[in-house]
N, C-alpha and C positions, 0 to 999 in steps of 0.2 A: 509468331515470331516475325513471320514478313510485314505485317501491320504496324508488328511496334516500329520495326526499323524506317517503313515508308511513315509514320509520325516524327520520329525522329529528325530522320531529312526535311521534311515540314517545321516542324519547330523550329529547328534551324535555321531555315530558309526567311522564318517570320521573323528574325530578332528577337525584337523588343517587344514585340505584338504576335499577340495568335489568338484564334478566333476559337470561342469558348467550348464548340462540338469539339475539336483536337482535341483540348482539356479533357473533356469527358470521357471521349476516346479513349486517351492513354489510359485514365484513372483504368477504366475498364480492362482493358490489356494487363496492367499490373494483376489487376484480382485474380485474373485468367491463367498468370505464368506457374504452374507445379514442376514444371521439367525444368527449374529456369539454368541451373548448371550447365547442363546435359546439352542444353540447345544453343549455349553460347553467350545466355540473357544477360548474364550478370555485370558483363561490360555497359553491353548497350543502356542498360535499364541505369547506370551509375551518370553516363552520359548523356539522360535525357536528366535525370535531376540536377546534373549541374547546371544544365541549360533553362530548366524549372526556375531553381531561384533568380534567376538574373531576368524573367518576365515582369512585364508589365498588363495590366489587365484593367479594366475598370470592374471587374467581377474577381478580386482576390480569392474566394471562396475555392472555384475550381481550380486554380493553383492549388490552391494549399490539399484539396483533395485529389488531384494528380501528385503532389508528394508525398503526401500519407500513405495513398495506395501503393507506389513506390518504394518507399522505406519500407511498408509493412512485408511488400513483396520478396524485400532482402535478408530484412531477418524471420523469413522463414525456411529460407535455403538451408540446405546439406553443407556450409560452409563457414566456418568459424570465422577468419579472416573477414568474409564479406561481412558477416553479421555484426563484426569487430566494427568493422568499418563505416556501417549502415547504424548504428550505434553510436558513435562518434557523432556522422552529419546529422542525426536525428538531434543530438545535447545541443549541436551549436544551432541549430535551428528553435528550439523552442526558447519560448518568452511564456512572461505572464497570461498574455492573451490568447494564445497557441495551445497552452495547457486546457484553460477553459472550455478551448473549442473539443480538446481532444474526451471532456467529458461528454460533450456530447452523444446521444444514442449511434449515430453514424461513424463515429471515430471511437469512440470508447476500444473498440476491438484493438488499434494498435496501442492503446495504453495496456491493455492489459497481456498482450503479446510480450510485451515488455516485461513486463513482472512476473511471467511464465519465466524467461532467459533468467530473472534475478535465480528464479529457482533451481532449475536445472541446469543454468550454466554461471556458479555463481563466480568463476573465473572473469568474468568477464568485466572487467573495471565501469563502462564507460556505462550499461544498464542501470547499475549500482547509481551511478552519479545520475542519473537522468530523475531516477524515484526519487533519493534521497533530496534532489537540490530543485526539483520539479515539482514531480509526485505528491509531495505530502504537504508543499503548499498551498494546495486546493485541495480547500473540504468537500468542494462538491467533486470533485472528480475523487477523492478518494473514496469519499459514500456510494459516487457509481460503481467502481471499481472492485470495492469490497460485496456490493449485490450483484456480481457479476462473478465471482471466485467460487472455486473451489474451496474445502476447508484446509486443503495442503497448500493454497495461495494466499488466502486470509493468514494462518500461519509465518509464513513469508513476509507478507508486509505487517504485520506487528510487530516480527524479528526488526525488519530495517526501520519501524519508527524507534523500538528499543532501543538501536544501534545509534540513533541520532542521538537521541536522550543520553546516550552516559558517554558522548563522547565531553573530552576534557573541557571545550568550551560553548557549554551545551546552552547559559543562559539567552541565546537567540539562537533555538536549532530552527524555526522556520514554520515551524510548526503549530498552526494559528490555534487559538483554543475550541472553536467548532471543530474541530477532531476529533479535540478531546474530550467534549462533551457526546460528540458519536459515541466514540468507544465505550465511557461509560453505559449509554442506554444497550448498545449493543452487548455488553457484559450483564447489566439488569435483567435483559429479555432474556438470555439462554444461559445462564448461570448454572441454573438446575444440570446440565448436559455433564458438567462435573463426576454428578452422581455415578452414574454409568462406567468410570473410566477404567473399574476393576474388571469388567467383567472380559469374557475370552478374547471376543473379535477390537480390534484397534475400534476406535471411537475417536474421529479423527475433529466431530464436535465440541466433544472433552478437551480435548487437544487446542482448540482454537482459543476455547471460555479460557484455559489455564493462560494462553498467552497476551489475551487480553487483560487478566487480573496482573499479570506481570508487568505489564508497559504502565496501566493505573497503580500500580506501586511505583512506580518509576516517578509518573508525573506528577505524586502526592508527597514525594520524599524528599527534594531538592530542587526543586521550579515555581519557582513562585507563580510564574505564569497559570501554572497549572494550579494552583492553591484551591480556587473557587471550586474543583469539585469537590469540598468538604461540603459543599450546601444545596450539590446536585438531588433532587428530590429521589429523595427514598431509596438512594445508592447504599447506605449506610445501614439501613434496615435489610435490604437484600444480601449485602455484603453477611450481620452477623447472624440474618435468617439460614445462611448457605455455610456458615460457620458450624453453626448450632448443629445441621443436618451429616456434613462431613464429619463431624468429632463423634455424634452416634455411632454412624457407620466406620469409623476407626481409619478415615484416608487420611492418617498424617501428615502426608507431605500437602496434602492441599490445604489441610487445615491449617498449618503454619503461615501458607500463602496467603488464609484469610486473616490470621492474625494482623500479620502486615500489613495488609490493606486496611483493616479497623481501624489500629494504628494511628498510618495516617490520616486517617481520615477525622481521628479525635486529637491532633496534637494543635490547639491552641482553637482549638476552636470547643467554648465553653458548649451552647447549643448542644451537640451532639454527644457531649462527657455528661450530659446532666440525663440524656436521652438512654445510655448506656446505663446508665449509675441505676436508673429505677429496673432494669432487668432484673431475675433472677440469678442471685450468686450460685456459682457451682465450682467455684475453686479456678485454679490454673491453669490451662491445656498442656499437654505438650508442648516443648519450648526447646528441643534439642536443636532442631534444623536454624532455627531463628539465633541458638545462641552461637552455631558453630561459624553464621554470619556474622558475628559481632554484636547480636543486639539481645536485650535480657528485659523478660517480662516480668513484671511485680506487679502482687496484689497488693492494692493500696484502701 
């Protein structure tokens, strides 16, 4: 605490200019604070970042990692308000470029701090806006991101890509289609995980695949942006490989979920209705869940 405050005074005292060991210094300081309540920090540490952005440097770098560390510092506090707050200057601080950086191995940690708060604290407006209007315009940080999660955080941000996708003016949510080319591969590879979801213990794997086939219903339904994955290689095999396997073992409600996705995946695109058509007929699936959404399956 005395460290930070005697950089503090420093910084200060440099204006415009401060010599890049300070930088590093604070960054460090910030990693260092767990007490930061308790000991007074949370003023001080708000009052070296306003002082942060209005530097000048020929090495921008350690700025920005002297605020990163800083911010991150805040919203890990015991403190709603700050974290409110430290939330906020984080929105108004990123850019395009800012994001990129935050995929980075070094920084990655406070993007994904953030997406923690979306979870547990999802009161909090300003988190929300940071992913939503941030987050999910970068494919690569969202691909760091996602290998960096929990299966109850992956969760979470499929919820908030969902959330984008069916809002009312959704034909530019932001959302570039190397996303959505991820998620499909990422649905491909653990599909199977599905299988499992009956059994005693939570399967929070199962849990993820399901949310992922829901947001690829989403982006197969009404986005034309998203269209192209009608021709994602072997999405469509896997999809009615994982159909076939579910309607065996009698898990209704996923199998509905794979109807849907079938679906779209065959509406207007000849290729894969012709691919479908040489299968094996075995009659109709269950179709209550699907009809009680408005949609009705016919055998044609």
């Amino acid at each position: 605490m005395k460290i930070l405050s005697k950089l503090s005074e420093e910084i200060q005292a440099a204006d415009v200019e401060v010599e890049e060991l300070i930088l590093q210094l604070t960054a460090a300081c910030f990693r260092a604070q767990s007490l930061m309540r308790s000991l007074g920090a949370i003023d001080l540490s708000i009052r070296i970042l306003d002082m942060l952005q209005k530097l000048k440097s020929e090495n921008t770098d350690y700025i920005f990692e002297a605020l990163r560390c800083g911010i991150q510092a805040l919203l890990c506090v015991d403190d709603e308000r700050a974290v409110g707050y430290s939330s906020m200057v984080l929105h108004t601080c990123l850019d395009e470029h800012k994001v990129e950086q935050l995929a980075q191995p070094g920084n990655i940690h406070l993007a994904l701090k953030v997406m923690e708060l979306c979870r547990t604290q999802s009161e909090l407006d300003w988190t929300v806006l940071i992913a939503t209007q941030h987050f999910l315009k970068s494919s690569v940080l969202v691909k760091n991101m996602y290998a960096g999660m929990s299966h109850q955080e992956r969760v979470t941000l499929l919820q908030l890509i969902s959330a984008q996708l069916e809002e009312e003016d959704s034909k530019d949510c932001g959302i570039p289609p190397t996303v959505a080319t991820f998620l499909a591969s990422c649905f491909q590879e653990r599909c199977g995980a599905v299988l499992t979801l009956a059994s005693k213990s939570d399967n929070e794997e199962a849990l993820t695949v399901i949310s992922l086939l829901d947001v690829l219903c989403e982006m197969t339904s009404d986005h034309k942006q998203f269209m192209f994955l009608q021709n994602h290689p072997d999405l469509l095999k896997s999809t009615v490989d994982l159909l076939q396997q579910v309607h065996a073992l009698g898990k209704t409600i996923i199998s509905q979920w794979a109807i849907f996705a079938t679906r779209n995946i065959l509406e207007h695109n000849l290729e894969n209705q012709e691919l479908v058509a040489a299968l094996e007929r075995c009659g109709v699936a269950d179709d209550s869940a699907l009809r009680a959404m408005g949609f009705r399956v016919e055998k044609r």
